[in-house]
C-alpha positions in Angstrom: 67.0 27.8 -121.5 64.8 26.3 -118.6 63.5 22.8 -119.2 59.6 22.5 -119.3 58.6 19.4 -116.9 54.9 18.0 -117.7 54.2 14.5 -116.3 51.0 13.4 -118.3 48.9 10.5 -116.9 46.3 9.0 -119.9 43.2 7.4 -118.3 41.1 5.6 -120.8 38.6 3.5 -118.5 37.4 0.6 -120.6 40.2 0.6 -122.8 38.2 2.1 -125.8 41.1 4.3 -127.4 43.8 3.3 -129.3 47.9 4.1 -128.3 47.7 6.9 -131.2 44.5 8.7 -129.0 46.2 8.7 -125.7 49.8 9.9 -127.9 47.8 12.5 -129.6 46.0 13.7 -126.1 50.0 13.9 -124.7 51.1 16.1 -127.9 47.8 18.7 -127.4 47.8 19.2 -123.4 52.2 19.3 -123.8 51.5 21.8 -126.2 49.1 24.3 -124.4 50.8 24.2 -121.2 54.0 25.1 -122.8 52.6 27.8 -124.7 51.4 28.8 -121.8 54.5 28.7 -119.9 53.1 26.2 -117.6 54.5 22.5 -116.3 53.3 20.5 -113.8 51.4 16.8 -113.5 48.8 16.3 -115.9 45.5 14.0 -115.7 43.7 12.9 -119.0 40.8 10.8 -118.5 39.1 9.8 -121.9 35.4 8.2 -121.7 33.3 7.0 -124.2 29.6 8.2 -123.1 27.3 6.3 -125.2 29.6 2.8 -124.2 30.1 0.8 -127.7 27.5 2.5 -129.7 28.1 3.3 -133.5 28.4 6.5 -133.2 30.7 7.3 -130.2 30.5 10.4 -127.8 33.7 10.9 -126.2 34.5 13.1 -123.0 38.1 14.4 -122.4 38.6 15.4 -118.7 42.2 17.2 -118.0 43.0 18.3 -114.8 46.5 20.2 -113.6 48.5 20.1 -111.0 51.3 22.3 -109.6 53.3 21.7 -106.7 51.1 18.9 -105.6 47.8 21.7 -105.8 45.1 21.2 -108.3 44.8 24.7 -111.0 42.8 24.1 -113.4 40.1 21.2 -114.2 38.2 21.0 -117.9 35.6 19.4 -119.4 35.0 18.7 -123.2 32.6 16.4 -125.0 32.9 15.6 -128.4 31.5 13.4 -131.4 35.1 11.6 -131.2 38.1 11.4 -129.4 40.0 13.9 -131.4 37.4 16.6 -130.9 36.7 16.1 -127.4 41.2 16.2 -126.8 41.0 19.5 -128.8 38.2 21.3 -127.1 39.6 20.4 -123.4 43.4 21.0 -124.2 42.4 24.6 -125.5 40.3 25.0 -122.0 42.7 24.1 -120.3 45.3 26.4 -122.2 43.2 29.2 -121.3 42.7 28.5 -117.7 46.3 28.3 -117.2 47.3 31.5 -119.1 44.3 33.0 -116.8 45.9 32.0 -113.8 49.7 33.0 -114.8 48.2 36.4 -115.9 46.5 36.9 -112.3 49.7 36.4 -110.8 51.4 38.9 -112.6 52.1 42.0 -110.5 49.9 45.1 -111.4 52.0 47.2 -114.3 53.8 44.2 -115.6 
């Protein structure tokens, strides 16, 4: 069996998110890209929109990279950080899968 390589880079400008968020963010994109057959380097930047308000709004910005050449690049925003991870790691599961399914040769 072929080993799946995914290098994942957490980005959490301003230090807002705990070990566990940046962790959980690692599990969701490792997840989707290997469901989707996928590896590569990986980019998470996590940003709290609304800066240290009660109520934080969270992007999640993920952005692939195979073979040193940027495929696919999400946005999510979300009422936490957990929502905002989810949202982008399935967008970016799909944009993956859409790619590998365009490189398919016709009839396969």
């Amino acid at each position: 069996m072929a080993s799946t390589r995914v290098r994942t880079t957490i980005k959490d400008e301003g230090r807002h998110f705990a070990r566990q968020t940046h962790a959980y963010a690692e599990y969701r994109v490792f997840s989707q890209l290997v469901a989707a057959g996928s590896q590569g380097d990986v980019t998470v930047a996590l940003t709290r929109l609304d800066g240290d308000g009660p109520e934080p709004l969270v992007r999640c910005e993920i952005a692939v990279n195979v073979l040193a050449r940027e495929v696919a690049r999400v946005r999510a925003v979300g009422p936490h950080p957990h929502a905002a991870i989810d949202q982008a790691a399935a967008l970016v599961g799909e944009a993956v899968r859409g790619l590998a399914a365009r490189r398919l040769p016709a009839g396969k």
